[in-house]
N, CA, C and O atoms as a Tinker XYZ file with bonds, in Angstrom:
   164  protein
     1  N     -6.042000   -5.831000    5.975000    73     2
     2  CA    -6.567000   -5.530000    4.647000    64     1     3
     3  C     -5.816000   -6.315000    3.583000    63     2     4     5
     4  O     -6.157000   -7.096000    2.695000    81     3
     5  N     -4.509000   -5.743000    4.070000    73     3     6
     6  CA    -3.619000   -7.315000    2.609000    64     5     7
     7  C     -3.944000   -8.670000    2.865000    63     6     8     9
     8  O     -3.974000   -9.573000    2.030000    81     7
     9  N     -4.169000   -8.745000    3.999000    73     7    10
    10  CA    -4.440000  -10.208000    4.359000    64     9    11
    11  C     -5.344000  -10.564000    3.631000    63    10    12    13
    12  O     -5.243000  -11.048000    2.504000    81    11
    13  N     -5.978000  -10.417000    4.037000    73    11    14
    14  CA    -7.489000  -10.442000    4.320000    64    13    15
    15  C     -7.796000  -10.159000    2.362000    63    14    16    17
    16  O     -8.845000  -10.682000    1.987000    81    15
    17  N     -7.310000   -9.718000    1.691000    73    15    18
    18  CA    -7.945000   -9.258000    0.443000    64    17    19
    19  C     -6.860000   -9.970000   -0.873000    63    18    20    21
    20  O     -7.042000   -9.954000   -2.090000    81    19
    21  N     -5.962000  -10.437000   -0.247000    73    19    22
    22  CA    -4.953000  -10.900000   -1.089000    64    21    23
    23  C     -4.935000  -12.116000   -2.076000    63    22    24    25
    24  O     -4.181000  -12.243000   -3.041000    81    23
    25  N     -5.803000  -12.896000   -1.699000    73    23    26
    26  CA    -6.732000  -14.171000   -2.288000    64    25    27
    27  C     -6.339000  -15.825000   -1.283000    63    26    28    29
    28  O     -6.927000  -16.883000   -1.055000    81    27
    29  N     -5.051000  -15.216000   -0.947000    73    27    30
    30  CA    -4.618000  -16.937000   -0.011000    64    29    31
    31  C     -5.092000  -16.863000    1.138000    63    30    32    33
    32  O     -5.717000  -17.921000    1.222000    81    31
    33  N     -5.203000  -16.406000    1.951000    73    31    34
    34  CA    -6.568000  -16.605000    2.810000    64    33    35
    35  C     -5.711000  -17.120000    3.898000    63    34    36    37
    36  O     -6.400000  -17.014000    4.913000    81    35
    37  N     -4.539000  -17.632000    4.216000    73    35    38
    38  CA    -3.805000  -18.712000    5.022000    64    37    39
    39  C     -2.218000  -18.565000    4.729000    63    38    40    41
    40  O     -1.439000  -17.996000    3.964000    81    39
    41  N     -2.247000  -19.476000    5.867000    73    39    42
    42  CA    -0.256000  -19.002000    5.469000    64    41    43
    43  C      0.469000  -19.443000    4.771000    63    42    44    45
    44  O      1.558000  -19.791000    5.228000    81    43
    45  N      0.168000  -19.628000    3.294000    73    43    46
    46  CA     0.740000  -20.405000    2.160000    64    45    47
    47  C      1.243000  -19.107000    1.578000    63    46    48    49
    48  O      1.674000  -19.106000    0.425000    81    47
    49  N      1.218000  -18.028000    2.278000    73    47    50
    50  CA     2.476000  -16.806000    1.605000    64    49    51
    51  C      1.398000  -16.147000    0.665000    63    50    52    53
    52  O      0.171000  -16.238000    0.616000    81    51
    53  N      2.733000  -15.151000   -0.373000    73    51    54
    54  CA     1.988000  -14.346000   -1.119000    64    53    55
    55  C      2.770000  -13.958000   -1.877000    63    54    56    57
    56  O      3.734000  -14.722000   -1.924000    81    55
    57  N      2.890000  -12.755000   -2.809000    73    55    58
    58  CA     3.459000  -12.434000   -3.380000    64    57    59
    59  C      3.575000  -10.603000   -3.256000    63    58    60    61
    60  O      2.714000   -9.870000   -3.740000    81    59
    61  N      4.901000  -10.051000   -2.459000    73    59    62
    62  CA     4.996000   -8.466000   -2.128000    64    61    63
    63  C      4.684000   -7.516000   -3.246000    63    62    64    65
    64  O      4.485000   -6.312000   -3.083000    81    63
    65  N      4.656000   -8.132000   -4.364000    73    63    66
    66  CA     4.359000   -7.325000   -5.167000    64    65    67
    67  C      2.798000   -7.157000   -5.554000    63    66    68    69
    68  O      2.448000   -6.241000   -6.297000    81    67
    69  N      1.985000   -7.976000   -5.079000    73    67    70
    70  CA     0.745000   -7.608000   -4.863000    64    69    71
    71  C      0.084000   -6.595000   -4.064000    63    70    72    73
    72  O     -0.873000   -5.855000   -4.293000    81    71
    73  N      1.147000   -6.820000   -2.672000    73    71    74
    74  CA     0.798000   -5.699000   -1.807000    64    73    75
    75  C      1.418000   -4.383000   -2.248000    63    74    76    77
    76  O      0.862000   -3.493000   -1.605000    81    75
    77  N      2.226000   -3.936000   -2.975000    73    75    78
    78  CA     2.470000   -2.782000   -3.879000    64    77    79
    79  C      1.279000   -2.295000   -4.534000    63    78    80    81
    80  O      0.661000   -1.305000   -4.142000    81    79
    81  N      0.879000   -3.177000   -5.793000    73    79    82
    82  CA     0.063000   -3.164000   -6.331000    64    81    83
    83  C     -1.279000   -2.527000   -5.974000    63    82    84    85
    84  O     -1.716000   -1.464000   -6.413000    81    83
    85  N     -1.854000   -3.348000   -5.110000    73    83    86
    86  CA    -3.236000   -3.317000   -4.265000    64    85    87
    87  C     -2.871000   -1.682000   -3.427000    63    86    88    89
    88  O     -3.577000   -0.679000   -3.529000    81    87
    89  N     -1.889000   -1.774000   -2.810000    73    87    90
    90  CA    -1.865000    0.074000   -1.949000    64    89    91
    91  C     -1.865000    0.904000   -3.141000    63    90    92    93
    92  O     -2.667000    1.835000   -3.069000    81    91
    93  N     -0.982000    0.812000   -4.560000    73    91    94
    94  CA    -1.616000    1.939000   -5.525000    64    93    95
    95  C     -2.471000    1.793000   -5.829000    63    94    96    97
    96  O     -3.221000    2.523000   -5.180000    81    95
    97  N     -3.036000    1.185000   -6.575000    73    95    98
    98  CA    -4.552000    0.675000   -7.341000    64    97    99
    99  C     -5.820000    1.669000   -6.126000    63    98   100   101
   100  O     -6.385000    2.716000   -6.442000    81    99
   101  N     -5.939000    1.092000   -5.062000    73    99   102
   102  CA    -6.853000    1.241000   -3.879000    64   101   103
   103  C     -6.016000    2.026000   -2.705000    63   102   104   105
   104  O     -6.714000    2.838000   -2.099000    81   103
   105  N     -5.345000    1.983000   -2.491000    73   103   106
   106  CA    -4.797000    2.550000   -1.040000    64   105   107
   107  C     -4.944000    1.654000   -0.377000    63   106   108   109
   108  O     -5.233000    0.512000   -0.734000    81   107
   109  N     -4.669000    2.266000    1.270000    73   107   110
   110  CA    -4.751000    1.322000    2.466000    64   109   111
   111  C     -5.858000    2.206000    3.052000    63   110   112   113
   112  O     -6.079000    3.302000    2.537000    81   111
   113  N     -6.639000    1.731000    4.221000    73   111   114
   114  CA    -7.599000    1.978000    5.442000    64   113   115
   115  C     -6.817000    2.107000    6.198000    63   114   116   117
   116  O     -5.740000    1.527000    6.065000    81   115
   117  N     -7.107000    3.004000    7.382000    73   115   118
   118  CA    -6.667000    3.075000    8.651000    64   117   119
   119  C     -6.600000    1.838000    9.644000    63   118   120   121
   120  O     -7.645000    1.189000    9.686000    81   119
   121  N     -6.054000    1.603000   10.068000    73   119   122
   122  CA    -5.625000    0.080000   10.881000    64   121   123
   123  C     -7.469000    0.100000   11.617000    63   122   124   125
   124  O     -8.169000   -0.899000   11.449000    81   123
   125  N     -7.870000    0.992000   12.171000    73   123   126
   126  CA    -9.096000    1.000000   12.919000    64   125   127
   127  C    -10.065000    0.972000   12.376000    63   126   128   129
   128  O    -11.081000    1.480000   12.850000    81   127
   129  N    -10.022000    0.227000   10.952000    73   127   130
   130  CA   -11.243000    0.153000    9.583000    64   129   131
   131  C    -11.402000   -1.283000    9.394000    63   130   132   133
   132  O    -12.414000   -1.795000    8.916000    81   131
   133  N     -9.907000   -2.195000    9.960000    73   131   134
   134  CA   -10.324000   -3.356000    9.333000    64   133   135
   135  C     -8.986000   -4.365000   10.229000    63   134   136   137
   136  O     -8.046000   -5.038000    9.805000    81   135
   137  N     -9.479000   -4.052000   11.599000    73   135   138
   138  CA    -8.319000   -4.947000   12.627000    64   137   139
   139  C     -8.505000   -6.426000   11.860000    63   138   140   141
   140  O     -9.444000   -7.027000   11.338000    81   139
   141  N     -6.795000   -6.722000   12.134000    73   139   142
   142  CA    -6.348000   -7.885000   12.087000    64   141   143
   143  C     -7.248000   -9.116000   12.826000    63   142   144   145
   144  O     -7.386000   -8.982000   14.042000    81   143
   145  N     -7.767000  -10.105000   12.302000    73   143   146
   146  CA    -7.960000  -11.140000   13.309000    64   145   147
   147  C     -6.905000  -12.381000   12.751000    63   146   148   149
   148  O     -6.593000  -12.318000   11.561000    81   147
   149  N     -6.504000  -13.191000   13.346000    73   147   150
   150  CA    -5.292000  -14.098000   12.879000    64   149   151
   151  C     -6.638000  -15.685000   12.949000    63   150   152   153
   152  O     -6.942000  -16.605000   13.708000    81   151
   153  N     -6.890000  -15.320000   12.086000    73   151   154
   154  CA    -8.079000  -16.519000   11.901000    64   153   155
   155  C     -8.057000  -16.794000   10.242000    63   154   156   157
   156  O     -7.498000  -15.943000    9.551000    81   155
   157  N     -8.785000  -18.224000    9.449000    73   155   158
   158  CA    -8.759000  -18.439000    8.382000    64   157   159
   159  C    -10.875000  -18.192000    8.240000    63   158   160   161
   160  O    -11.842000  -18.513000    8.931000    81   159
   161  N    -10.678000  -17.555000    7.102000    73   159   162
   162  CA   -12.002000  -17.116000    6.686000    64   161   163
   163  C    -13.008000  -18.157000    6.013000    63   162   164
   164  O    -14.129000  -17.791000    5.658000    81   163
């Protein structure tokens, strides 16, 4: 879900304080809502 929703899309990193952000704002899903695939979109 952070991945995946975070805007970089790839492994050019990110910024942790987004993923703070994004879990208050919205929360998280249950891991079984939105499995990992290690692929670029």
């Amino acid at each position: 879900e952070i991945i995946d929703c975070n805007g970089k899309g790839s492994c050019q990193g990110g910024d942790v304080a987004d993923v703070y952000e994004h879990a208050k704002k919205e929360g998280l899903v249950d891991e079984g809502c939105n499995n990992y695939k290690a692929i670029n979109e």
